[in-house]
Backbone bond lengths (Angstrom), bond angles and torsions (degrees), N, CA, C in turn:
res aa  C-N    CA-C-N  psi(-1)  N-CA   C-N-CA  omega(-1)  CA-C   N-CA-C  phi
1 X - - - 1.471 - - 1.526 111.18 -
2 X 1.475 104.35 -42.44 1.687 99.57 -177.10 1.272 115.01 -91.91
3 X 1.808 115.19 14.37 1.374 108.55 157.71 1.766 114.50 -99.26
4 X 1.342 106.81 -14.34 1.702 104.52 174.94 1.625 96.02 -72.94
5 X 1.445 125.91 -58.07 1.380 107.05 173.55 1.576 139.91 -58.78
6 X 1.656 129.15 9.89 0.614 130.07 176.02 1.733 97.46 -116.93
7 X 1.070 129.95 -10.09 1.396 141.38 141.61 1.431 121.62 -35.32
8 X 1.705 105.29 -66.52 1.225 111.28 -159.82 1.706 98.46 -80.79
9 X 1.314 126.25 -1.78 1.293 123.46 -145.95 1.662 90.96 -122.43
10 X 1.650 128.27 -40.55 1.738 114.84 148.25 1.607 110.42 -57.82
11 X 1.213 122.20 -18.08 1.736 99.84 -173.97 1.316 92.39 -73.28
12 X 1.441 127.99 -79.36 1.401 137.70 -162.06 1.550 106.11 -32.85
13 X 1.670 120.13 -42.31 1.046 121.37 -179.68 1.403 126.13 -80.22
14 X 1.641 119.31 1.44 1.418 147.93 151.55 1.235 100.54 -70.46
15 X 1.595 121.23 -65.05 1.542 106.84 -166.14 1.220 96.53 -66.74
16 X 1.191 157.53 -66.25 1.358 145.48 -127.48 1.605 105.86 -82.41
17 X 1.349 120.40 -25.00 1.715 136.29 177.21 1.932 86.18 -80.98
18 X 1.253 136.13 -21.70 1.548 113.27 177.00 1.484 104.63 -100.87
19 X 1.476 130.24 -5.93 1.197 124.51 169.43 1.487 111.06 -84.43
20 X 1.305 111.26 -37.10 1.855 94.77 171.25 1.173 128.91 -59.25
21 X 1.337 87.05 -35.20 2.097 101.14 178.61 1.738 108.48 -64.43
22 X 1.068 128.26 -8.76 1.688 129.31 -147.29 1.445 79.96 -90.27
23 X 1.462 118.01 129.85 1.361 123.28 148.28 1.371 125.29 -13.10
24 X 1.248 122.18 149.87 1.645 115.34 166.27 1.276 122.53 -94.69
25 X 1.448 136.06 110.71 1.221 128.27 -155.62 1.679 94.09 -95.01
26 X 1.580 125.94 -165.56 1.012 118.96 -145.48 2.039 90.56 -168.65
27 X 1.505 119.14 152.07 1.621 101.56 -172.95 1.603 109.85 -75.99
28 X 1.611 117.86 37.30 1.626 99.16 -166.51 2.060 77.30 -178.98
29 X 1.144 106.76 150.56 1.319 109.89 167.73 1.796 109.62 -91.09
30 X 1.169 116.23 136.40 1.254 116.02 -177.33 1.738 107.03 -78.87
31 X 1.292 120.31 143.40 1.305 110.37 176.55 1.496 109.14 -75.68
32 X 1.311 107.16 168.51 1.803 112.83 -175.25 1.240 106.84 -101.84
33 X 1.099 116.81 112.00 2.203 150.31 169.23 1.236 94.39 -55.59
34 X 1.201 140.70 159.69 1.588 130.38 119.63 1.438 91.04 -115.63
35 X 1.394 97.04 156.94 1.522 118.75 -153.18 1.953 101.57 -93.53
36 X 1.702 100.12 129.43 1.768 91.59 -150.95 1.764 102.88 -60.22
37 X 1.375 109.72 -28.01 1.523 121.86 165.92 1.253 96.99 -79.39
38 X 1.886 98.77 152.43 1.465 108.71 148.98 1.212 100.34 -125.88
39 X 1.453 106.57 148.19 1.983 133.18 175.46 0.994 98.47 -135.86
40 X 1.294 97.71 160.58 1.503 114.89 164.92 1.323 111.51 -78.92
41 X 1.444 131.56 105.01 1.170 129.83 -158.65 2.055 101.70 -71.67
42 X 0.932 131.96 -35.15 1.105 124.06 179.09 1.772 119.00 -79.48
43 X 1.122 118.46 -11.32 0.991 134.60 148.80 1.351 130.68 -60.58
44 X 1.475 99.12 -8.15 1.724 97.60 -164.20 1.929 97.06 -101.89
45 X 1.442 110.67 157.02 1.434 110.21 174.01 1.608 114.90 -88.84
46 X 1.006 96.99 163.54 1.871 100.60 -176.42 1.790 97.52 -92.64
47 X 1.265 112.24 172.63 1.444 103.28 -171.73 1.653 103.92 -92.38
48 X 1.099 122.86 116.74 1.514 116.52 156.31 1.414 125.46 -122.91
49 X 1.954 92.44 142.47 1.618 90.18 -174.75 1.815 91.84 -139.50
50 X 1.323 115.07 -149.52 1.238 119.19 -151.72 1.934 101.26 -154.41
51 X 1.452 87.48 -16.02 1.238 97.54 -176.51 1.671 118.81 -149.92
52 X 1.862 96.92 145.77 1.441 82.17 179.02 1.322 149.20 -34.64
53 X 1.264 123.40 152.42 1.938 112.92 -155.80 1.947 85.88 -119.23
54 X 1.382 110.84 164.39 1.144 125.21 151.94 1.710 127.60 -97.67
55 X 1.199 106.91 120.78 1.724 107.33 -160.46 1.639 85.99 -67.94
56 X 1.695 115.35 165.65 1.088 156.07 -161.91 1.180 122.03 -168.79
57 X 1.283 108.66 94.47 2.165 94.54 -156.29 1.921 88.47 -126.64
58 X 1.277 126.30 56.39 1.290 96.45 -172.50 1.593 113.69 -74.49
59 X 1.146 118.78 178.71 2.192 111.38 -169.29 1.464 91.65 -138.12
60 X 1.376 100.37 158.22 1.286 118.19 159.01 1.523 113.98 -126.49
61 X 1.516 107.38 144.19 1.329 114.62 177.37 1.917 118.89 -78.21
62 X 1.399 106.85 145.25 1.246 87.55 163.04 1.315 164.97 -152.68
63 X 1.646 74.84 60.04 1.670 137.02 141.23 1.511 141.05 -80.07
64 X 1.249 142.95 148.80 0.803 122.76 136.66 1.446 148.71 -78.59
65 X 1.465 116.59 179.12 1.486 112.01 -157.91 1.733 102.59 -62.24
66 X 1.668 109.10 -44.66 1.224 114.32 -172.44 1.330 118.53 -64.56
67 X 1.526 120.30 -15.71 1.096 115.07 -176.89 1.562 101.76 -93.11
68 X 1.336 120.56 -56.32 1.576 113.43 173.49 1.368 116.41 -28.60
69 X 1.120 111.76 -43.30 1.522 127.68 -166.18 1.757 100.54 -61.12
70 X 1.418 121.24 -80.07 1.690 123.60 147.77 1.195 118.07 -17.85
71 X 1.043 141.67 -33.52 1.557 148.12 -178.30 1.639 108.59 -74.16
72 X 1.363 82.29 -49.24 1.449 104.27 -175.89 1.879 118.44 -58.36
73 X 1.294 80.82 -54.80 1.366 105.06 -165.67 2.289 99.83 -66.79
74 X 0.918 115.32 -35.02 1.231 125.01 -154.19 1.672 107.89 -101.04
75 X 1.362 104.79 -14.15 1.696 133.78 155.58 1.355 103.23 -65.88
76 X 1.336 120.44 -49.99 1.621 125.02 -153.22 1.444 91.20 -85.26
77 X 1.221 131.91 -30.16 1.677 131.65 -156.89 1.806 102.86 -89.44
78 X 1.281 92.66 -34.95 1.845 125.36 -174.13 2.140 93.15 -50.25
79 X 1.554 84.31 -53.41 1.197 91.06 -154.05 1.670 116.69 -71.70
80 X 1.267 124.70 -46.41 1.267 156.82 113.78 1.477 99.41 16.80
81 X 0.988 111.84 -81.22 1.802 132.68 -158.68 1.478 98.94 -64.31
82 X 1.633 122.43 -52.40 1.185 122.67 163.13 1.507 138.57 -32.65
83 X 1.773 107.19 -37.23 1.526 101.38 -178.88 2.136 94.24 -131.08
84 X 2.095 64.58 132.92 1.822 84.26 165.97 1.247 131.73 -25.70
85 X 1.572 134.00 151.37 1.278 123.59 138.31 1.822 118.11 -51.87
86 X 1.256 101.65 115.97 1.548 121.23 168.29 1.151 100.61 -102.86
87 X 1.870 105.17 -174.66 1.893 113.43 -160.18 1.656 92.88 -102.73
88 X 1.062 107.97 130.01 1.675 138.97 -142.34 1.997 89.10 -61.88
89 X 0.798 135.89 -53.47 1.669 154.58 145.58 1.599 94.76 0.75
90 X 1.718 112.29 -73.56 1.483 127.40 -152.29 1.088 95.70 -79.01
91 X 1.629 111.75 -29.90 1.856 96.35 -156.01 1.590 115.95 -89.13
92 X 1.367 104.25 149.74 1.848 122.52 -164.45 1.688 94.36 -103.54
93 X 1.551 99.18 151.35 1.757 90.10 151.10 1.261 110.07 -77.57
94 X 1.552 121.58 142.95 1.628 120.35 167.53 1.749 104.96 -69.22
95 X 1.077 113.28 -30.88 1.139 107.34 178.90 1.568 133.53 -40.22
96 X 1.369 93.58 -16.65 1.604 98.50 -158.75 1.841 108.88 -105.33
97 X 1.832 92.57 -9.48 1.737 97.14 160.57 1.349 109.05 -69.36
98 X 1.333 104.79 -54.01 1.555 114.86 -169.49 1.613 140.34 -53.31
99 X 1.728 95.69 -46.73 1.294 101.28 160.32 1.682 141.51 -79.56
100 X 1.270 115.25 130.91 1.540 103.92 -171.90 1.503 103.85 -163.32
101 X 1.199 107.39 170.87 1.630 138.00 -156.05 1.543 105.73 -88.70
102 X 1.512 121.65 20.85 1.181 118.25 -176.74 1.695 138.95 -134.47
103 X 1.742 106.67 56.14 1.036 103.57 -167.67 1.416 104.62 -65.83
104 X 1.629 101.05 -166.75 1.554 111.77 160.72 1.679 133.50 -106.67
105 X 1.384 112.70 130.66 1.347 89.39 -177.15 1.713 110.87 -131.86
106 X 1.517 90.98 138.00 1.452 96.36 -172.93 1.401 118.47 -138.61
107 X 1.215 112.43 118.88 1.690 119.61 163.48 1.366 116.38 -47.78
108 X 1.137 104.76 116.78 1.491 116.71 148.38 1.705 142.63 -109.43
109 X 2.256 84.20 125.05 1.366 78.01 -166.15 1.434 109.00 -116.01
110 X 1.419 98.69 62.46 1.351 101.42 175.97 2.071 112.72 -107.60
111 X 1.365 92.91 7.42 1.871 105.09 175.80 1.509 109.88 -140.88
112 X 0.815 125.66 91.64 1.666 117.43 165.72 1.915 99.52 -59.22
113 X 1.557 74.15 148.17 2.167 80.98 177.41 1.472 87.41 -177.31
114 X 1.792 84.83 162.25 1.185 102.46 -146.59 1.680 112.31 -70.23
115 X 1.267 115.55 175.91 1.807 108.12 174.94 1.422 115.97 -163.27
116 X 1.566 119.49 118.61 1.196 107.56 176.52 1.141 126.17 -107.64
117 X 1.860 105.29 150.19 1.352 95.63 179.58 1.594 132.59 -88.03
118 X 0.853 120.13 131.66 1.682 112.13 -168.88 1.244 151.39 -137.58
119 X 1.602 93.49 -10.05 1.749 114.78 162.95 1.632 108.50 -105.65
120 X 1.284 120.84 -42.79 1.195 112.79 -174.69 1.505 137.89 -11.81
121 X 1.390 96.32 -40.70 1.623 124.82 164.51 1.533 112.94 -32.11
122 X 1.216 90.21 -66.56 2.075 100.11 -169.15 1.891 107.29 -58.96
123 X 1.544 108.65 -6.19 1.286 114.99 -177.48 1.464 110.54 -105.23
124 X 1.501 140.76 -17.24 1.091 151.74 -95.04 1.332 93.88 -68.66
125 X 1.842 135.96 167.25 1.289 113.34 155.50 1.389 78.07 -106.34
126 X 2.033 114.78 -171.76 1.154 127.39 -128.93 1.744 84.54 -112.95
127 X 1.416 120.66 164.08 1.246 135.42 -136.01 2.108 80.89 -126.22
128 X 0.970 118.55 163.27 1.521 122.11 -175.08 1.777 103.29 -118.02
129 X 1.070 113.42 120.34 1.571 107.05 154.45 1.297 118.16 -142.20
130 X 1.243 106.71 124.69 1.568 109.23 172.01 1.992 109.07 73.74
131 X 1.610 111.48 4.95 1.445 109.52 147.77 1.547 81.58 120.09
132 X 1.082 132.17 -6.40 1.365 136.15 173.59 1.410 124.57 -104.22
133 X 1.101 123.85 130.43 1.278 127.35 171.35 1.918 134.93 -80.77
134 X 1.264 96.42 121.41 1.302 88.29 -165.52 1.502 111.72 -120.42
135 X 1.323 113.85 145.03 1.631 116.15 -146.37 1.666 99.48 -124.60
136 X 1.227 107.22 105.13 1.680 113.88 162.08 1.856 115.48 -38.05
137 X 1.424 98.82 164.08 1.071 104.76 154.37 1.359 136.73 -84.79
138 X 1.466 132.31 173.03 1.785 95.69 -173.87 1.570 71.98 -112.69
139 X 1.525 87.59 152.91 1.725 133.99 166.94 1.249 110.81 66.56
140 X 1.900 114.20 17.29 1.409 125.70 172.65 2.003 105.98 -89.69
141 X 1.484 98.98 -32.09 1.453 92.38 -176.51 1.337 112.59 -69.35
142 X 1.440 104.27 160.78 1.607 114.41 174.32 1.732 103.39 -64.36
143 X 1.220 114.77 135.30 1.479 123.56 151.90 1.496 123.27 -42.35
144 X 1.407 87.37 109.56 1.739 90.25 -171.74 1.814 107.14 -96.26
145 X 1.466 137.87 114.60 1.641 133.96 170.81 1.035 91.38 -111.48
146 X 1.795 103.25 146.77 1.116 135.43 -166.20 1.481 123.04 -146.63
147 X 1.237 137.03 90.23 1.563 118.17 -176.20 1.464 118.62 -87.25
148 X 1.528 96.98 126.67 1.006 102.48 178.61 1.851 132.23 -117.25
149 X 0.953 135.70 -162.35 1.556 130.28 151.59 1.569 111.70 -84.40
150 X 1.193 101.77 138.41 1.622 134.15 172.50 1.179 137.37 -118.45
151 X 1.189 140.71 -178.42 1.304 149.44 119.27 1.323 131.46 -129.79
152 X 1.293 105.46 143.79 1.717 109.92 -150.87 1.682 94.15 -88.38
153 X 1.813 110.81 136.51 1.265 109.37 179.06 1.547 119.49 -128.44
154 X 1.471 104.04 133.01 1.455 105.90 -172.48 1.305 114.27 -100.86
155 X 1.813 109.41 141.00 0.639 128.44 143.47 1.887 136.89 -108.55
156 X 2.034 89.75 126.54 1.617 100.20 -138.82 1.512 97.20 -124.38
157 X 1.466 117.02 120.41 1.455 123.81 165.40 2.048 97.21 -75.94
158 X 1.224 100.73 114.09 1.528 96.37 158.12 1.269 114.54 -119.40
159 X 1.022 129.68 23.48 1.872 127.36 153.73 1.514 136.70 -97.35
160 X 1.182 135.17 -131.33 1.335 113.86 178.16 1.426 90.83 -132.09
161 X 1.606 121.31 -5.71 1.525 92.59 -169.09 1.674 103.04 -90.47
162 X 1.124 105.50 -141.68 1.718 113.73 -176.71 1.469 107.02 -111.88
163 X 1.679 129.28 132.14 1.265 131.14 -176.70 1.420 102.05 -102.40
164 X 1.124 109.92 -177.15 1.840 111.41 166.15 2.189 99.82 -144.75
165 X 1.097 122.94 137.15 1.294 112.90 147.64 1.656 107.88 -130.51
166 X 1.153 83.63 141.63 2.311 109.99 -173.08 1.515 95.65 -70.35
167 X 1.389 122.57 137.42 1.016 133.34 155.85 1.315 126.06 -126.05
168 X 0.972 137.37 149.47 1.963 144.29 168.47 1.471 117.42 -128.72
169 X 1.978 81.38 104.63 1.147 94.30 164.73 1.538 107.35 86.41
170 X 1.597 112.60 6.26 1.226 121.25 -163.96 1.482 132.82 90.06
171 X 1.302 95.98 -20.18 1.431 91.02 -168.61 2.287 92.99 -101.77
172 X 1.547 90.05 149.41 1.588 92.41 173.17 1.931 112.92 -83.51
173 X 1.674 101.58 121.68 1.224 75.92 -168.59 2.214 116.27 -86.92
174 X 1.201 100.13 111.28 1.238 112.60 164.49 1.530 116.81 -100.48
175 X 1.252 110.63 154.58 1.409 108.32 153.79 1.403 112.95 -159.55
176 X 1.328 125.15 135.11 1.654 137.80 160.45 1.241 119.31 -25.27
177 X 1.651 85.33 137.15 1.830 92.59 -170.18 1.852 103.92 -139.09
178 X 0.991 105.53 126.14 1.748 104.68 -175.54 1.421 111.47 -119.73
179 X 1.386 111.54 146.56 1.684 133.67 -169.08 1.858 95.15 -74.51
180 X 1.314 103.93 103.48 1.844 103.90 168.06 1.573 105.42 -46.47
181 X 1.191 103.98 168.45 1.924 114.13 151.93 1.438 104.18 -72.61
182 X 1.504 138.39 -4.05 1.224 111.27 155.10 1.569 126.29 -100.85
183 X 1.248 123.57 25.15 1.352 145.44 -163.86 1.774 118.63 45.40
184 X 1.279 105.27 62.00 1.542 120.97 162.36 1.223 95.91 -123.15
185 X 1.377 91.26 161.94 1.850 120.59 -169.69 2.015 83.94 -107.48
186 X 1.409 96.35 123.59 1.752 106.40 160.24 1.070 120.12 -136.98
187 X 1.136 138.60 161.76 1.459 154.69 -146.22 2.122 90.76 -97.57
188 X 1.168 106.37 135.73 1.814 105.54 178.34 1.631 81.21 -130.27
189 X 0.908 142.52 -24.50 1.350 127.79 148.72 1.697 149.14 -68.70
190 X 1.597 150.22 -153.80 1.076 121.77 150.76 1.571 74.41 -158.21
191 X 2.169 124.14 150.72 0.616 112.08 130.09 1.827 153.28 -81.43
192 X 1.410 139.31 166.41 1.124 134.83 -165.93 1.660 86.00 -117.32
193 X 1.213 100.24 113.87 1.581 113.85 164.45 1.321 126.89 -92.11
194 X 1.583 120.33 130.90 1.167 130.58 -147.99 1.942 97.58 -82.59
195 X 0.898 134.13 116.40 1.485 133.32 159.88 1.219 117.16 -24.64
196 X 1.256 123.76 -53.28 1.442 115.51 -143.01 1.982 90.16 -106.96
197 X 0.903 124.93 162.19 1.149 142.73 -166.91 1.765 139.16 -96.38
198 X 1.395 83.53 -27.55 1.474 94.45 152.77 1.695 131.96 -90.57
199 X 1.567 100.29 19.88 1.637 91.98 -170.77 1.879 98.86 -99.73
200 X 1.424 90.18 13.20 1.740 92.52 173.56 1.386 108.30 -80.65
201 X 1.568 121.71 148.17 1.053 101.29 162.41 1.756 102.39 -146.64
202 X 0.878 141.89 150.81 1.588 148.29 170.73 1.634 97.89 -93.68
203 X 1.736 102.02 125.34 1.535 109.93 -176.86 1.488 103.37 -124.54
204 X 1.599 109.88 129.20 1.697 99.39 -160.29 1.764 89.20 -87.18
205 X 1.467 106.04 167.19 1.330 131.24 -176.31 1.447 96.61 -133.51
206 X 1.723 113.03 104.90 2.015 94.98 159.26 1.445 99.44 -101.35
207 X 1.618 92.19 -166.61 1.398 101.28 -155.64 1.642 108.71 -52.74
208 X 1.449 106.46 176.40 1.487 115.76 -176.40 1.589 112.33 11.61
209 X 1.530 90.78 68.49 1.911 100.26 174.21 1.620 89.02 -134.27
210 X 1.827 99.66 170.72 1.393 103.61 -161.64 1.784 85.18 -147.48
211 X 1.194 103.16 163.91 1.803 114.14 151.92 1.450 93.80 -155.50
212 X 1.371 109.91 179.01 1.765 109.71 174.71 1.570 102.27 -145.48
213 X 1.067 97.51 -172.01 2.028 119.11 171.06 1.707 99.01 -159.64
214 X 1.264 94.11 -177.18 1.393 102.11 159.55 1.691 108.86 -162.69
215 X 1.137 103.29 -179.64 1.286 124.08 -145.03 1.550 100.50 -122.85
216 X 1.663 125.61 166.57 0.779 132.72 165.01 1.230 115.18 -116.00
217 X 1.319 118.68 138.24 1.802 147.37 -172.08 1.948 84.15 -85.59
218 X 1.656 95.34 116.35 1.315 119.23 161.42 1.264 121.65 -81.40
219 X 1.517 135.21 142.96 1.321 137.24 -174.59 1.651 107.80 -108.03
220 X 1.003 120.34 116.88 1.578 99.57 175.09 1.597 107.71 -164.96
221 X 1.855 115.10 153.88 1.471 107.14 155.04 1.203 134.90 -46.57
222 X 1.401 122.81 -39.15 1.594 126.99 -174.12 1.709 105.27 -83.65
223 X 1.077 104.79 129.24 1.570 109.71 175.46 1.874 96.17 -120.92
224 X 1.631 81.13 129.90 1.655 104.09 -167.93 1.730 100.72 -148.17
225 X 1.106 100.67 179.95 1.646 111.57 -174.30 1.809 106.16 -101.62
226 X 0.869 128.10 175.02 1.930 126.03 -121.80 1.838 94.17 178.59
227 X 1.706 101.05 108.07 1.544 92.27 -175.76 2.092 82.17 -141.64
228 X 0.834 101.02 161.10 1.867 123.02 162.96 1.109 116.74 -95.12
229 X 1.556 113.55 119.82 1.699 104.44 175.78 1.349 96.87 -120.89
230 X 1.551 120.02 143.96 1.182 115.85 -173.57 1.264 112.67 -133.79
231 X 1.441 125.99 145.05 1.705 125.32 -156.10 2.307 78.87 -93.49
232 X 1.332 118.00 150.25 1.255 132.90 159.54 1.156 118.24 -160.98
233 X 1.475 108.73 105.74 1.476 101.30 -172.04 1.093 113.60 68.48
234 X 1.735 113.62 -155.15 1.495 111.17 161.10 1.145 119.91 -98.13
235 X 1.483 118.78 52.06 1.526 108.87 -171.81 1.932 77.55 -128.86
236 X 1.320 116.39 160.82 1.761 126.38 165.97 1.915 102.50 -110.92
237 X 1.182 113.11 137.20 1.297 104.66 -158.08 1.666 73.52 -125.12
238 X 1.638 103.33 150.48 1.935 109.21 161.35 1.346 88.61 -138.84
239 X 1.468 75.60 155.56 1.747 109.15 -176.08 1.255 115.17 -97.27
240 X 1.356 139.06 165.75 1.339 138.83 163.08 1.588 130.77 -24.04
241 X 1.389 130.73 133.45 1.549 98.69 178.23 1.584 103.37 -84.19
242 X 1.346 127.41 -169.55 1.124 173.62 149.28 1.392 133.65 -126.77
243 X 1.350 112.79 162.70 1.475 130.93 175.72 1.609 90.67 -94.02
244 X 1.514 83.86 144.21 1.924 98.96 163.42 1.360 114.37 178.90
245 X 1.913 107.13 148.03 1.454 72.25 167.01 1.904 106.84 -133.70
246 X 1.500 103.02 174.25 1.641 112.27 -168.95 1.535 98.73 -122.82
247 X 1.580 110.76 -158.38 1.250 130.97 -149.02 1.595 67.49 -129.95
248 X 1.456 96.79 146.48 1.842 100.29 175.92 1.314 115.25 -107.81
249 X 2.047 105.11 18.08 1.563 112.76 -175.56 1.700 82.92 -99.36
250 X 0.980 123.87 -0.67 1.669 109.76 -177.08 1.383 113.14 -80.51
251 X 1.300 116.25 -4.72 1.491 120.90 173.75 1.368 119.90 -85.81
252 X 1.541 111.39 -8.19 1.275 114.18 -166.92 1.872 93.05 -91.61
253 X 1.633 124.78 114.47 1.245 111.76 148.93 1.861 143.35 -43.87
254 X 0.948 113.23 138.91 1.423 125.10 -158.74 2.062 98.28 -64.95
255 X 1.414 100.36 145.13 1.240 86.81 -166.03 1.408 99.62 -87.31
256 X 1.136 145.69 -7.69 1.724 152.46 165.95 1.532 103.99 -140.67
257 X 1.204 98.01 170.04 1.609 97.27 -164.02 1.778 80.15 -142.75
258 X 1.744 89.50 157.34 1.517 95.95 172.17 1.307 124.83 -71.25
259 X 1.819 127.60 -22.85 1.190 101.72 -162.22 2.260 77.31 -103.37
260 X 1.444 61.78 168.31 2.310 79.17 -171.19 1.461 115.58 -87.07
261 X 1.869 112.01 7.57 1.026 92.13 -171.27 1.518 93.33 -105.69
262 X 1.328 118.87 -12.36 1.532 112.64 173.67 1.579 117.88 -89.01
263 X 0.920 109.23 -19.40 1.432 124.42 154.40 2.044 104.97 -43.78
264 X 1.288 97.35 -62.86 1.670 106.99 -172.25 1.641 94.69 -59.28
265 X 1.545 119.48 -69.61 1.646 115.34 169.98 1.345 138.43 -16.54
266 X 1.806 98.27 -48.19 1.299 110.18 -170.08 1.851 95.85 -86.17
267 X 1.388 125.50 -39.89 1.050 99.77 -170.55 2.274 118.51 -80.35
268 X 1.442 101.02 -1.61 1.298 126.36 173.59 1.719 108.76 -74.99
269 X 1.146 116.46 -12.69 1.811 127.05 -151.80 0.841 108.65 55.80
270 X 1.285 158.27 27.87 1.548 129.36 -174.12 1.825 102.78 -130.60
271 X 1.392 108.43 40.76 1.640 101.83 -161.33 1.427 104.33 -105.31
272 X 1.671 109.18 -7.68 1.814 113.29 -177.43 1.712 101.56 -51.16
273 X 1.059 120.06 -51.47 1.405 127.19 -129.03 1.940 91.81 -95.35
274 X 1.041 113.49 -27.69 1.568 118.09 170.17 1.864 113.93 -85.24
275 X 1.486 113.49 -3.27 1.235 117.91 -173.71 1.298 99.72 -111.67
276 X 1.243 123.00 -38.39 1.731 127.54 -148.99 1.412 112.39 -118.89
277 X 1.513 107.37 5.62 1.555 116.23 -164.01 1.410 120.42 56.81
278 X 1.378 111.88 58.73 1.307 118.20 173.73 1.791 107.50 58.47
279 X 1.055 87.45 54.51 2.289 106.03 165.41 1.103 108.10 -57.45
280 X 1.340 121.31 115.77 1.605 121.51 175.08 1.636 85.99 -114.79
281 X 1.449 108.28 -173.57 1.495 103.30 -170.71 1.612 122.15 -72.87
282 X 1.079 104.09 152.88 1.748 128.40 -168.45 1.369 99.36 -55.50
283 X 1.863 111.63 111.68 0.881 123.37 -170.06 1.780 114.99 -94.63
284 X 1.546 108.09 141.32 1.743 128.20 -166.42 1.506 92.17 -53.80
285 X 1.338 110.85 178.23 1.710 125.32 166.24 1.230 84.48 -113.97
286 X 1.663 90.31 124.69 1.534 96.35 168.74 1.572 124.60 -76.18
């Protein structure tokens, strides 16, 4: 008897040692990239810093414009075609249930690949010597690239209606957010907001369409949990968590910043909400 229970008690403890190991699947299969570089991915360093970073998320679609556009277009006709003439008074566009500001976006860390860094530069924060901080000019420093470790993150319409995600300047603005040792979610990034006003743009997503970015793999002593918050529209979208770990000086905000107008914000109070995508207070783990 107490060898069937010590039987039944390595199997269970077999299955449960082959369920951790099982890949992490995801609500949609991601399509397969090959990466336009090749590295030796284990060769490559993870990113470490000491201090807050400026996100850089630019994406690629992967589609083209003309085809989104057809997608687009043939959704809108779809939809249309579907409902009757009603009495002109009652009738709504359907369009306006359907479309909205809310794809999904999720890291996947089931591939490390490679990632370079490459604007960061034009943002730099300030370099230390001798206990002082000293602050470049922007778009005077040399261009600094860097390859690093990543993970590639999608952003994924999986329904039938039409999504949109906002970009500036191309790039989606996300940025990294890590669980303190007192269990709040804070920003280890900051975004850099573009001045001028046309570098917004709303990019439609129909159904089962994709674009991506990726992210940079943090190096650090503190191992904490790792989520994406992303400004769209007026909606704040988060991404999946993860494990990861950082430098626990990356939580500390920069005491001046290079560009002067957040400098003016921050010393006005009102500079959270133009840096952090409208930061209201540091939210519990539920």
């Amino acid at each position: 008897m107490n060898r069937i229970i010590t039987l039944l008690f390595l199997s269970l403890l077999l299955w449960n040692c082959q369920l951790q190991n099982k890949p992490k699947t995801y609500a949609f299969d991601p399509p397969q990239i090959e990466d336009k570089e090749l590295y030796d991915i284990d060769s490559l360093p993870f990113f470490e810093t000491e201090i807050m970073q400026v996100a850089s998320t630019g994406y690629e679609k992967i589609i083209s414009d003309d085809s989104l556009r057809a997608r687009f277009n043939h959704f809108i006709d779809s939809v249309y075609n579907s409902y009757e003439e009603e009495d002109e008074e009652e009738w709504l566009d359907p369009t306006d249930t359907l479309i909205s500001y809310r794809p999904s976006i999720i890291i996947d860390t089931t591939r490390t690949i490679s990632y370079q860094v490459s604007k960061w530069h034009s943002y730099k924060l300030p370099t230390f010597s001798y206990g002082k901080e000293i602050y470049p000019q922007r778009h005077l420093s040399t261009p600094v690239y860097e390859d690093v470790k990543g993970y590639r993150v999608w952003v994924a319409n999986l329904s039938d209606s039409i999504k949109y995600i906002l970009t500036q300047d191309g790039d989606i603005m996300a940025i990294q957010e890590a669980l303190t040792p007192e269990g709040k979610w804070k920003p280890i990034e900051y975004w850099a907001h573009s001045w001028c006003g046309n570098s917004i743009r709303p990019n439609p997503l129909s159904g089962l369409t994709y674009t991506y970015f990726t992210m940079p793999i943090y190096k650090g002593e503190y191992k904490t949990k790792i989520r994406l918050k992303v400004n769209n529209e007026e909606e704040i979208l988060y991404s999946n968590v993860i494990e990861g770990t950082i430098n626990l000086k990356q939580f500390q905000e920069p005491s001046e910043f290079v560009l002067p107008s957040y400098n003016r914000r921050k010393r006005e109070g009102r500079w959270y909400g133009n840096i952090y995508f409208n930061e209201r207070d540091t939210i519990d783990v539920l």
